[in-house]
MARROBA-934427 format. One line per field, with one value per residue: x, y, z of N, C-alpha, C in turn. Coordinates in Angstrom, 3 decimals. Example, Ala and Ser with C-alpha at 12.3 -4.5 7.8 and 13.67 -1.06 7.14 Angstrom:
n_xx <- 13.190  12.850
n_yy <- -5.690  -2.250
n_zz <- 7.800  7.080
ca_xx <- 12.300  13.670
ca_yy <- -4.500  -1.060
ca_zz <- 7.800  7.140
c_xx <- 13.200  12.900
c_yy <- -3.300  0.030
c_zz <- 7.800  7.870
***
This chain:
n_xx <- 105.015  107.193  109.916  110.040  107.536  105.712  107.125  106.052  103.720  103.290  104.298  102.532  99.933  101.289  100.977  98.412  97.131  98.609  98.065  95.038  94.638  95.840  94.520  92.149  93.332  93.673  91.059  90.098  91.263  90.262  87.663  88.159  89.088  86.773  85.249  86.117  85.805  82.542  82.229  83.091  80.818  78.456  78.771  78.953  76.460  74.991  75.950  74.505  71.662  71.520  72.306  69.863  67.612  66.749  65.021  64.907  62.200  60.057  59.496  62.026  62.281  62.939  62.324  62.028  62.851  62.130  61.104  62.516  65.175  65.213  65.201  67.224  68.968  69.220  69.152  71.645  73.213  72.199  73.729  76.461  76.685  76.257  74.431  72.359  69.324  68.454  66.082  65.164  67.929  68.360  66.267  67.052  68.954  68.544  66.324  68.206  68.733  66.926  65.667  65.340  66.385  65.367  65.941  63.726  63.199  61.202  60.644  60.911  61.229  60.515  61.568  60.222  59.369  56.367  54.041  52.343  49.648  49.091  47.167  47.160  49.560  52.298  54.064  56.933  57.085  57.983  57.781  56.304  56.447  54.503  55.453  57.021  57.100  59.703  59.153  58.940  58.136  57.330  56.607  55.501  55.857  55.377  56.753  57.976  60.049  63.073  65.183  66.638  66.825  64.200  60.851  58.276  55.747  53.222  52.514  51.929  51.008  49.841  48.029  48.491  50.035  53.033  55.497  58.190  61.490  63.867  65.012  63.597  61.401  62.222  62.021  59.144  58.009  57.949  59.910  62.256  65.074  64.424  66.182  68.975  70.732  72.139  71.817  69.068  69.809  70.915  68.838  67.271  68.738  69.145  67.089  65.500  67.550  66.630  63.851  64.845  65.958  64.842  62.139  63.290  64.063  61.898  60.967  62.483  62.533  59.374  59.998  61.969  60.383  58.461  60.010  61.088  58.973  59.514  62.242  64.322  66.396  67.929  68.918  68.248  69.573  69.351  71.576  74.716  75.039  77.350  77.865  78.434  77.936  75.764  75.388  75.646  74.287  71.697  72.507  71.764  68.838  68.812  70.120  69.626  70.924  70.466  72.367  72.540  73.860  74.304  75.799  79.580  80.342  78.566  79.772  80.352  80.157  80.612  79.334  78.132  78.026  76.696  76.602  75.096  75.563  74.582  74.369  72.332  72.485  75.929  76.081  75.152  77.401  78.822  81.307  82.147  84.517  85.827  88.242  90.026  90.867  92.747  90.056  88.273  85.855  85.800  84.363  84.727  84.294  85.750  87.712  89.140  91.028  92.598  92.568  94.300  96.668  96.200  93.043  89.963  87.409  84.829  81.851  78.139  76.833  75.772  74.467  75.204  77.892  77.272  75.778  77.880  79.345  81.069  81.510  80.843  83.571  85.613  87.007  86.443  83.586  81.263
n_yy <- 143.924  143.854  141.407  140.762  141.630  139.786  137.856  138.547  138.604  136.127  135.228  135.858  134.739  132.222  132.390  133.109  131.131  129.007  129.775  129.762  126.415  125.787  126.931  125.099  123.077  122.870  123.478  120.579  119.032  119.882  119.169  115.939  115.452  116.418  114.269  111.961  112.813  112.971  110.213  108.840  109.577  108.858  105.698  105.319  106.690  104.395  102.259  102.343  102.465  99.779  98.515  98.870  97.469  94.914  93.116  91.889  90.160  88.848  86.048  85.585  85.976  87.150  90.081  92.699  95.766  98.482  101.196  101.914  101.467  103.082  105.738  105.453  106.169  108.211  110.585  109.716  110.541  113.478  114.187  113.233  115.244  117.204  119.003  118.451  118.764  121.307  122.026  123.320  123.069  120.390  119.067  119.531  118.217  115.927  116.061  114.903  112.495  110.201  108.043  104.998  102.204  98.716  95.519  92.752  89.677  87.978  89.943  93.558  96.943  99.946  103.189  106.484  109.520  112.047  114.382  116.054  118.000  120.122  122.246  124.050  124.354  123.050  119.815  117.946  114.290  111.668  108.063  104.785  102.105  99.300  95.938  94.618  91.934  89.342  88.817  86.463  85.224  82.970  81.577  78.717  78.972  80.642  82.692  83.257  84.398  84.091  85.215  83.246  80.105  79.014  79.042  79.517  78.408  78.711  76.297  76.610  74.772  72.568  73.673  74.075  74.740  75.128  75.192  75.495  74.371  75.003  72.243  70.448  70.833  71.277  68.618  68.604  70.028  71.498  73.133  74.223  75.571  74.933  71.847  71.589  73.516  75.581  76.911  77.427  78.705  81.265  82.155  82.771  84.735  86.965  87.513  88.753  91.262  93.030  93.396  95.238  97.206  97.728  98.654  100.776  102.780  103.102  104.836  106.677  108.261  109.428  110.884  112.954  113.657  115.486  117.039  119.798  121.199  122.228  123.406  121.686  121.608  119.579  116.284  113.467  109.720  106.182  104.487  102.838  100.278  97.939  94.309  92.898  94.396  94.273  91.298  91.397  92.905  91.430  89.323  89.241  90.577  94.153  97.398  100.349  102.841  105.529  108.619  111.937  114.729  116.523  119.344  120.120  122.753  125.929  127.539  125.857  123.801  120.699  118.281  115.492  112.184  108.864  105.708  103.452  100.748  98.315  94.917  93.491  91.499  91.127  93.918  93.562  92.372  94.416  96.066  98.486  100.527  103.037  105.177  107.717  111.364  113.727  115.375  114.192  111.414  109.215  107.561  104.597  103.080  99.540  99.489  101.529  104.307  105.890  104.208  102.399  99.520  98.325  97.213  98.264  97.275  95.986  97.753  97.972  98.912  102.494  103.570  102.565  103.378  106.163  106.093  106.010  108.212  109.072  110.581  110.766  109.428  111.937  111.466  108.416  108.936  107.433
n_zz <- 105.738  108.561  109.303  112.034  112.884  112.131  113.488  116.258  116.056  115.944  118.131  120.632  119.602  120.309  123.087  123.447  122.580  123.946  126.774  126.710  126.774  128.916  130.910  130.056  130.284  133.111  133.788  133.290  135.338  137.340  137.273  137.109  139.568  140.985  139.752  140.299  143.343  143.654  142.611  145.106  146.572  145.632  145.315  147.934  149.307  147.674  148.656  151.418  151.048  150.463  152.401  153.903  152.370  152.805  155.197  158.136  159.754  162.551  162.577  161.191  158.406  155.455  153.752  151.457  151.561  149.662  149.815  152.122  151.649  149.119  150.572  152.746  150.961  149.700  151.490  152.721  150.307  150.133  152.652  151.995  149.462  150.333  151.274  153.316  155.119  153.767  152.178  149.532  147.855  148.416  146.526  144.446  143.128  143.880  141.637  139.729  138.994  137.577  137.290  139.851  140.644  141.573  141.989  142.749  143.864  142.431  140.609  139.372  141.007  139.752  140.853  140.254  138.337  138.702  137.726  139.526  141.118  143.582  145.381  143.241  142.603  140.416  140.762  141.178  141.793  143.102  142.422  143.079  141.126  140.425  140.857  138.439  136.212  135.705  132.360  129.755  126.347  123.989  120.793  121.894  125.112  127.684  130.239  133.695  135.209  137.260  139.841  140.649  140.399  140.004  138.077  136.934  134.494  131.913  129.211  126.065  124.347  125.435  127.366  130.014  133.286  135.200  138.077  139.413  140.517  138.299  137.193  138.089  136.780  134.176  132.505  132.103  130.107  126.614  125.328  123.221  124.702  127.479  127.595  128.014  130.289  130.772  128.481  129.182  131.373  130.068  128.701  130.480  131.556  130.108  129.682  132.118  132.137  129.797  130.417  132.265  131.261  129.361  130.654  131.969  130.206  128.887  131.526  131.763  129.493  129.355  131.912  130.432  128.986  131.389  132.313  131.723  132.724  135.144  134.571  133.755  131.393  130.576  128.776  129.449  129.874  128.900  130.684  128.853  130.070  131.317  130.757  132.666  134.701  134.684  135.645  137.931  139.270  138.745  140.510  142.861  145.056  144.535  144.738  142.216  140.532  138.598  137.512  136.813  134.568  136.659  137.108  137.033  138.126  138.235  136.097  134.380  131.016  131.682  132.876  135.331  134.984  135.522  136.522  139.312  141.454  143.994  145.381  148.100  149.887  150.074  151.462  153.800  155.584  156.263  157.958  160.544  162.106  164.537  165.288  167.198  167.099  168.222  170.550  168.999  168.031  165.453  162.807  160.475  157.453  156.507  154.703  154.791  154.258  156.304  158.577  160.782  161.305  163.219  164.498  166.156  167.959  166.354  164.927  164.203  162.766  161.211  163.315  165.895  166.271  166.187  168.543  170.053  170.461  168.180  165.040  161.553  159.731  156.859  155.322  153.926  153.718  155.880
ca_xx <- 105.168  108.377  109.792  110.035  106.482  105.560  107.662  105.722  102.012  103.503  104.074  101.246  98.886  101.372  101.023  97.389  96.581  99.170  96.993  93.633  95.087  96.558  92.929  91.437  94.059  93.390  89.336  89.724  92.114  89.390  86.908  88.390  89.297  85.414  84.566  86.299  85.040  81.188  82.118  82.966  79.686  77.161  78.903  78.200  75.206  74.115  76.043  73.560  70.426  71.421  72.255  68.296  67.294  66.478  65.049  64.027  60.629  59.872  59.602  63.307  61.640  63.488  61.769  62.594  62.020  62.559  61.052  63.441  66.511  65.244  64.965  68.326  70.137  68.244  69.525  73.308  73.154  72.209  74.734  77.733  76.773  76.453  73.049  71.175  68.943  68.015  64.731  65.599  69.043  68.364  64.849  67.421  69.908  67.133  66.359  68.848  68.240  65.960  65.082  66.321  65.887  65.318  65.681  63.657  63.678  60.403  60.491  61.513  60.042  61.356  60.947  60.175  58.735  55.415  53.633  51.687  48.932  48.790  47.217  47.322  51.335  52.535  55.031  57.342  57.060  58.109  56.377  57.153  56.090  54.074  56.352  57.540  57.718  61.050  58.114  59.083  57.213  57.623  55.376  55.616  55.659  54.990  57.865  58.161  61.456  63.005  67.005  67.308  66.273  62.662  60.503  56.699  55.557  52.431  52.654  50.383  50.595  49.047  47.092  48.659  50.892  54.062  56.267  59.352  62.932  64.443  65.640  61.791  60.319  62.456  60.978  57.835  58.455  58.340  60.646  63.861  65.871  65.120  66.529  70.157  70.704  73.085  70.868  67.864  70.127  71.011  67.061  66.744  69.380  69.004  64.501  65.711  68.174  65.853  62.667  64.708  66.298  62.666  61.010  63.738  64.450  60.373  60.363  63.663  61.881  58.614  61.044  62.228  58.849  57.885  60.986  60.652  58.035  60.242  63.101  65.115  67.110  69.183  68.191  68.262  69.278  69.757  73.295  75.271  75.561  78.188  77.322  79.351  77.734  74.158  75.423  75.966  73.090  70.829  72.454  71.057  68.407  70.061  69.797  70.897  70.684  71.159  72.715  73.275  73.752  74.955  77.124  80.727  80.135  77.915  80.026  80.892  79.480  80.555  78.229  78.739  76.973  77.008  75.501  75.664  74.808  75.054  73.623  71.899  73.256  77.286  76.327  74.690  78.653  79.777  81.744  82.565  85.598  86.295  89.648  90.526  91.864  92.384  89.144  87.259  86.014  85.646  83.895  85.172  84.657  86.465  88.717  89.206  92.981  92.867  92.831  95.840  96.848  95.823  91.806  89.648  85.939  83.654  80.367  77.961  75.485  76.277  73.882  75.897  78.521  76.910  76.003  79.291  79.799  81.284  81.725  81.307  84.970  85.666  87.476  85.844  82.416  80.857
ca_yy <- 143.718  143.157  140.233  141.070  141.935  138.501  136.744  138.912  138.464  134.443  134.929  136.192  133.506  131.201  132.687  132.845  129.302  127.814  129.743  128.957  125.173  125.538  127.131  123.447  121.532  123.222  123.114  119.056  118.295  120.210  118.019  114.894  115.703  116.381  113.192  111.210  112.751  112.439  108.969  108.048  110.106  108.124  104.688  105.045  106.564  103.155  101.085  102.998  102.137  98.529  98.045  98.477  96.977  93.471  92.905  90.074  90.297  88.595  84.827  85.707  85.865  88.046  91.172  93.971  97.075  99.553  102.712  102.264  101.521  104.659  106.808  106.023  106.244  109.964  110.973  109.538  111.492  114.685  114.537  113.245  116.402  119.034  119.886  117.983  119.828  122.626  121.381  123.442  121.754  118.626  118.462  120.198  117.328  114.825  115.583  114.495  110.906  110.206  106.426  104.109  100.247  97.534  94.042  91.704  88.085  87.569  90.999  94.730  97.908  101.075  104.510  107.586  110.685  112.344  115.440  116.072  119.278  120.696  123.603  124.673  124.513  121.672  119.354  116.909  113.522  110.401  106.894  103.351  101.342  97.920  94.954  93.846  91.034  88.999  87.801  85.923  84.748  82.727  80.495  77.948  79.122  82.187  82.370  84.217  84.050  85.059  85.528  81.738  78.593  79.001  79.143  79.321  78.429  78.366  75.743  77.008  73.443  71.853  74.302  73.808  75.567  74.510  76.129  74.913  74.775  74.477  70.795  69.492  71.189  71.223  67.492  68.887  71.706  71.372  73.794  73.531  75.973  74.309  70.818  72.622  74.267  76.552  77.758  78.485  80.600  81.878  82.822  83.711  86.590  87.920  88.026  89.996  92.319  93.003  93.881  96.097  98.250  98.267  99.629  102.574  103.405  104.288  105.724  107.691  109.044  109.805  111.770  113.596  114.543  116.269  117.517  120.633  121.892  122.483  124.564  121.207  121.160  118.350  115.212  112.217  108.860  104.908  104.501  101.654  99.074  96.484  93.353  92.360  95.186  93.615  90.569  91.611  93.415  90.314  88.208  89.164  91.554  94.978  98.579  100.965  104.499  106.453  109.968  112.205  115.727  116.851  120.281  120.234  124.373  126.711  128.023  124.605  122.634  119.572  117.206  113.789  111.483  107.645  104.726  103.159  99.643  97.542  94.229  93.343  90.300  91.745  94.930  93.183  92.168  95.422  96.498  100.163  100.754  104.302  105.895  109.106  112.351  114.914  115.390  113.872  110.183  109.213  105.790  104.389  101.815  99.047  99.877  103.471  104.637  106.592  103.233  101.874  97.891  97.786  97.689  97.717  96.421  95.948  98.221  96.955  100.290  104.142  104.234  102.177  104.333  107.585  106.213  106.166  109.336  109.054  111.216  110.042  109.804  112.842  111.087  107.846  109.149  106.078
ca_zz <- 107.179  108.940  109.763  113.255  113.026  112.104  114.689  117.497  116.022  116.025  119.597  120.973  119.313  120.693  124.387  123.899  122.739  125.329  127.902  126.378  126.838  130.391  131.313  129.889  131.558  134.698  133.742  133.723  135.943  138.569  136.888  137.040  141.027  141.445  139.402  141.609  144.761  143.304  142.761  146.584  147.270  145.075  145.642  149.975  149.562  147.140  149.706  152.518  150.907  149.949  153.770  154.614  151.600  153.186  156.673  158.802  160.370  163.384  162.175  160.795  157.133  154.879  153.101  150.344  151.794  149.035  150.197  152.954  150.858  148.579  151.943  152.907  149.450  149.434  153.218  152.268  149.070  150.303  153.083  150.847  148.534  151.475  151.247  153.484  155.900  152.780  151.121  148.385  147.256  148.461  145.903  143.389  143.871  143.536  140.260  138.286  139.464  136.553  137.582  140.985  140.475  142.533  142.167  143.521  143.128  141.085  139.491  140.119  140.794  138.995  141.214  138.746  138.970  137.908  137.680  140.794  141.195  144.865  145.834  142.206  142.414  140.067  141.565  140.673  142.876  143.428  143.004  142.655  140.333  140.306  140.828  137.152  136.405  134.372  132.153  128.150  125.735  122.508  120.567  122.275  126.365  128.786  131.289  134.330  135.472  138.861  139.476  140.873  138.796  139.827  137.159  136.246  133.041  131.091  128.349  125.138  123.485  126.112  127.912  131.419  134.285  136.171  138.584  140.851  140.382  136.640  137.279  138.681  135.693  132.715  131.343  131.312  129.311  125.611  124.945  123.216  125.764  129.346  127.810  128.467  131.925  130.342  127.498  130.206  131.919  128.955  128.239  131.955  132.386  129.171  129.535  133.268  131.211  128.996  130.623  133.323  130.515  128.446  131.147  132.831  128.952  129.017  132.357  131.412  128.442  130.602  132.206  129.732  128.971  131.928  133.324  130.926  132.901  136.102  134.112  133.703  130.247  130.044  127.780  130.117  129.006  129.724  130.405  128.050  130.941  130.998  130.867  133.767  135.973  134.694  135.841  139.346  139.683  138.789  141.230  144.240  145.495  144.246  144.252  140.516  140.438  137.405  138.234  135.184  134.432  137.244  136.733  137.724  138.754  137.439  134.601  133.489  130.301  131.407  133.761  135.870  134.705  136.119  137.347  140.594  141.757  144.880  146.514  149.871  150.551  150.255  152.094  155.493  156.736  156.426  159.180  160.786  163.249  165.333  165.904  167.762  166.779  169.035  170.991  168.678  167.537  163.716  162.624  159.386  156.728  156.641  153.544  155.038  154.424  157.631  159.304  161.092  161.292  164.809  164.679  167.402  167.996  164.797  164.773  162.436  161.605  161.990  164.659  167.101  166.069  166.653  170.112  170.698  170.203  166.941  163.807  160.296  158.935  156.050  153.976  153.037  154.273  155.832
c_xx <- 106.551  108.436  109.421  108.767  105.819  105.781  106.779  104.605  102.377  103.524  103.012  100.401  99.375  101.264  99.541  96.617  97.447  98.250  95.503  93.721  95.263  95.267  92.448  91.751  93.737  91.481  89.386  90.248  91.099  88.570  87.088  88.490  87.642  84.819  84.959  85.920  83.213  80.991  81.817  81.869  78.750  77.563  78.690  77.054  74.326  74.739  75.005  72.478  70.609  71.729  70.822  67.575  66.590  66.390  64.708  63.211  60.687  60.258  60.685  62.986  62.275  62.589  62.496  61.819  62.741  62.372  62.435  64.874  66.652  65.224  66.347  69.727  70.262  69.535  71.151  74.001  73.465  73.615  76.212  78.023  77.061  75.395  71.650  70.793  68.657  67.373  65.114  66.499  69.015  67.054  65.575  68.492  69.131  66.476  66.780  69.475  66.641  64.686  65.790  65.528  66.106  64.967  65.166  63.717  62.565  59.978  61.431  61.037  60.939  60.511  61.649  59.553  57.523  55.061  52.376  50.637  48.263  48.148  46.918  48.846  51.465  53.925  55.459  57.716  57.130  57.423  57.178  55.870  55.183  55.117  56.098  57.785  58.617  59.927  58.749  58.121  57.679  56.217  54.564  55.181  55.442  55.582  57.582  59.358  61.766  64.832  67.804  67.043  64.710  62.247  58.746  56.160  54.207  52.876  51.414  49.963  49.812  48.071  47.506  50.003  51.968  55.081  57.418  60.789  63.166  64.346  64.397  61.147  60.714  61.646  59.587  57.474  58.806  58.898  62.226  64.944  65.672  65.413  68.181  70.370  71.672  72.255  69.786  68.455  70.518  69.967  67.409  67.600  69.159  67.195  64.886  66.286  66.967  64.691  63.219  64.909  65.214  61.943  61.597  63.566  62.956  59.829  61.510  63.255  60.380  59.347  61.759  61.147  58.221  58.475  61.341  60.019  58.422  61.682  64.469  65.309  67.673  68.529  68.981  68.177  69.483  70.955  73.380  75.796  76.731  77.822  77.430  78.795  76.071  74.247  75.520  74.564  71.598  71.262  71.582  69.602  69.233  69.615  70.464  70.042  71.326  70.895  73.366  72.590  73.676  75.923  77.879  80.871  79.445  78.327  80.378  79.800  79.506  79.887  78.577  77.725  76.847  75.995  76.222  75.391  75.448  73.818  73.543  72.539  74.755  77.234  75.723  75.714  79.546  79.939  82.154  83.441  85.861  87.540  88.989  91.349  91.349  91.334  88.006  86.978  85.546  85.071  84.047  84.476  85.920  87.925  89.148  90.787  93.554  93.299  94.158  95.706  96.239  94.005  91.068  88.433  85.093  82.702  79.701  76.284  76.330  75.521  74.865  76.682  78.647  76.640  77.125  79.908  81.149  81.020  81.582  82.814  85.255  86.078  86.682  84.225  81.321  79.071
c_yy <- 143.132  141.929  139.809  141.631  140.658  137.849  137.252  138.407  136.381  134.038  135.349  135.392  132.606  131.481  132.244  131.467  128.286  128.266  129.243  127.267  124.777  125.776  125.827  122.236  121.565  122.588  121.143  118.336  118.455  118.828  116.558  114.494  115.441  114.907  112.251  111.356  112.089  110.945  107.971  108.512  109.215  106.739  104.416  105.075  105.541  102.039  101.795  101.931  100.585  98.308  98.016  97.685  95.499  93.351  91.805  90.175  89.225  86.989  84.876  85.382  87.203  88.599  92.348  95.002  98.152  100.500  102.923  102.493  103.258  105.892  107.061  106.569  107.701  111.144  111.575  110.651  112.721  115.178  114.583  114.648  117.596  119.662  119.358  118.417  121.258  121.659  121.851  122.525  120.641  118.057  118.852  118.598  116.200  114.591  115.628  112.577  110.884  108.712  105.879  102.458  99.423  95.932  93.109  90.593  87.707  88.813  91.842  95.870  99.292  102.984  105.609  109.066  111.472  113.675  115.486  117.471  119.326  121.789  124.460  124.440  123.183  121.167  118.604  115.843  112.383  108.822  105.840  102.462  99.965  96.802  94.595  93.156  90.068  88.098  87.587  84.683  84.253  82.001  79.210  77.697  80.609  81.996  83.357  83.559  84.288  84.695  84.282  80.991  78.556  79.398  78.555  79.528  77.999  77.636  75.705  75.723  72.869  72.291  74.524  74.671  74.776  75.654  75.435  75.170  74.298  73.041  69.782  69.866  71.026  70.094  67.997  70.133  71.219  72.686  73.736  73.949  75.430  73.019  71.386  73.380  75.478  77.637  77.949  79.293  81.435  83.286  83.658  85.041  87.259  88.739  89.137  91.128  93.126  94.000  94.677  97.170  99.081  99.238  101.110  102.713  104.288  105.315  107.194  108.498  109.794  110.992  113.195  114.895  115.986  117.217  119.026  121.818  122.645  122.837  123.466  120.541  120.387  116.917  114.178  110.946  107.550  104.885  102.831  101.289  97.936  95.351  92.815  93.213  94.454  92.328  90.233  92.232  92.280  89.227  88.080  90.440  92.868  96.485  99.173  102.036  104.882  107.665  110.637  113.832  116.948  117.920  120.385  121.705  124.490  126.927  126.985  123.692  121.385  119.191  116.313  113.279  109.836  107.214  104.189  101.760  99.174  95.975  93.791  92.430  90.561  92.919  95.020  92.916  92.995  95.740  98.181  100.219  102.488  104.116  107.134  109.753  113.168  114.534  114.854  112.415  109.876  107.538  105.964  103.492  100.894  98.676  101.809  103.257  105.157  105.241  102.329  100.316  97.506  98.625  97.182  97.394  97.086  96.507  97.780  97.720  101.311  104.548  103.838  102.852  105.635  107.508  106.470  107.222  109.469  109.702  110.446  110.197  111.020  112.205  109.639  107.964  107.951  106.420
c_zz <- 107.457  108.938  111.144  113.925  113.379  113.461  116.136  117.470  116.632  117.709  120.820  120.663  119.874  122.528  124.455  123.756  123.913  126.833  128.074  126.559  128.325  131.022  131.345  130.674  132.638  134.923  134.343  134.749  137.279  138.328  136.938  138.815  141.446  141.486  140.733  143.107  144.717  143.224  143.976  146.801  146.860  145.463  147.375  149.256  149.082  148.512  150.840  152.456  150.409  151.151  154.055  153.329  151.557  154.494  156.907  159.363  161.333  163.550  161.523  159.446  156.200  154.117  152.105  150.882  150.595  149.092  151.059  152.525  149.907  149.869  151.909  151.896  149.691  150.402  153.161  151.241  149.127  151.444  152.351  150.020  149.569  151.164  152.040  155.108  155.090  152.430  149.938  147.578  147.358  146.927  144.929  142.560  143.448  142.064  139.117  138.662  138.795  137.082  139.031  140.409  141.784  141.974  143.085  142.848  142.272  139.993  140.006  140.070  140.251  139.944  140.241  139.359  137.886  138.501  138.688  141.202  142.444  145.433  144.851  141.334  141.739  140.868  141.281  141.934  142.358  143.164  142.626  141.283  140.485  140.449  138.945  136.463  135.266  133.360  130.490  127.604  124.531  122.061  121.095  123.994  126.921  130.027  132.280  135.569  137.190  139.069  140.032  139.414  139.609  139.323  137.049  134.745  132.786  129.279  127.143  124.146  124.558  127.080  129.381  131.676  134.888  136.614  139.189  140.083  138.482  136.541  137.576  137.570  134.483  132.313  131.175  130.525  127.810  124.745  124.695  124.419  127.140  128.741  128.588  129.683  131.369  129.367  128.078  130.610  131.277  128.732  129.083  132.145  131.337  129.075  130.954  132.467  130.509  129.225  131.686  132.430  129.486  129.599  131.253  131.540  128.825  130.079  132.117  130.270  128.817  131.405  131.813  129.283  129.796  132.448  133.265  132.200  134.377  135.722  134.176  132.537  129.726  129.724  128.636  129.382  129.527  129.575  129.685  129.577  130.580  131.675  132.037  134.795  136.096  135.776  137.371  140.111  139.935  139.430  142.108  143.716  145.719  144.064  143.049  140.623  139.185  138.060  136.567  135.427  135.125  136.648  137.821  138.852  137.937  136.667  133.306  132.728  130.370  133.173  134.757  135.373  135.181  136.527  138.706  141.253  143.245  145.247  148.025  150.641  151.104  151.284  153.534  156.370  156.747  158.093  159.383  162.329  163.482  165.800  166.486  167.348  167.575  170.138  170.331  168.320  166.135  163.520  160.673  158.739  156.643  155.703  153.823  155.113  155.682  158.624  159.525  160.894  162.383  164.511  165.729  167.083  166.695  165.305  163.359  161.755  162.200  162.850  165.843  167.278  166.446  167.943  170.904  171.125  169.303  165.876  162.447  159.524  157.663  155.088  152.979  153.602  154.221  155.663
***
């Protein structure tokens, strides 16, 4: 073979691997564009549902509504994606949200999904869970925790109960960890940790199980949390969505996969401001780039907003 044979076959493999390359670059660079949009989509729609997440009832008594928080997460979701108003896509959309969590303050309830027989037609649906509760155990005591310093304990040396704040109860507690206030909370966030990731990990496998049976392939899993996101989550009263397996397009092997968290307390002084463009009016968040220096009157839901006759903004979709 020539030489000049050589040098051509050499260039041709090198045309077609620099294109097979430029294809990939292009493939991720889409992908990475998407990720980041999917990102602003799932982080509203958790700030949504962590806005109803906590009401006040009449006697100004605060409550965990979590259907409601799961309603509007759902709602947010489907709009963010562009599918809401299709039953189809929206129920398609839906399940690859394996688990949602909720924190409350003496436990938390984990919504899942089960196998449901209608009509004949099987169905995959929704449910919540039992409240949960942060419960530890050693030889010694039977804890049930809660995301302050209140604390109920059964004591198995002595046969007896106590409840109230850490600081009223530790002396009577013969246990080495409440002498320490540092090493209870120690116990305490790690026994919450613990028993939220024990349970999704079983309902996420539950999951796995049935999901089969509705023509959905992809092996669902607990995401590796950081500690620091745990830590946020168990402050307050908190919503966490796992979202996974998600395809970028149809022809594409690669996924989104993510978690999502927010709490109630941070997401009750959110604010929402309207500009004008053109003929039309736009209501923002209050980190929206669209937004000038000069802001005008605080709204403080997207209904007031929409009375207004107001638009949801496009870009950081409130």
């Amino acid at each position: 073979m020539k030489l000049t044979d050589l040098a051509l076959i050499f260039l041709i493999f090198e045309i077609l691997l620099f294109s097979m390359l430029d294809i990939r670059f292009n493939q991720l660079e889409a992908v990475t564009e998407k990720s980041n949009a999917y990102n602003t989509a799932l982080d509203n729609a958790v700030d949504d549902g962590c806005y109803f997440l906590v009401e006040e009832d009449s006697s100004r008594s605060l409550h965990t509504n979590k259907e409601k928080a799961a309603e509007q997460f759902l709602t947010a979701l489907y709009s963010n994606f562009g599918v809401i108003g299709q039953p189809a896509l929206e129920e398609k959309l839906k399940r690859y949200i394996p688990v949602i969590l909720v924190t409350d303050r003496d436990g938390f309830y984990v919504n899942y999904s089960e196998v449901m027989v209608r009509g004949g037609e099987k169905l995959l649906v929704k449910r919540w869970s039992e409240k949960i509760p942060y419960a530890y155990e050693d030889d010694k005591v039977i804890c049930s925790f809660t995301l302050d310093n209140y604390v109920r304990v059964f004591d198995k040396a002595s046969n007896t109960s106590v409840e109230g704040d850490y600081r009223d109860v530790k002396d009577m507690i013969s246990c080495s960890f409440f002498q320490e206030e540092e090493q209870f909370n120690e116990v305490r966030r790690n026994t919450v940790i613990n028993e939220i990731e024990k349970n999704m990990e079983n309902y996420i496998n539950y999951y796995n199980e049935i999901a089969g049976q509705f023509g959905i392939t992809y092996k669902f899993w607990l995401p590796l949390v950081d500690r620091t996101d745990w830590d946020r989550t168990i402050d307050d009263v908190s919503l966490f969505v796992v979202f996974q397996g998600y395809p970028y397009n149809a022809a594409s092997l690669d996924t989104y996969n993510r978690y999502a968290f927010g709490g109630a307390r941070i997401r009750k002084s959110r604010a929402f401001y309207i500009t004008e463009s053109g003929n039309k009016r736009y209501y923002h968040r209050e980190n929206c780039t669209r937004l000038t220096e000069t802001l005008g009157n605080p709204y403080y839901s997207k209904k007031e907003c929409a009375k207004d006759g107001a638009f949801p903004c496009p870009k950081c979709i409130p």
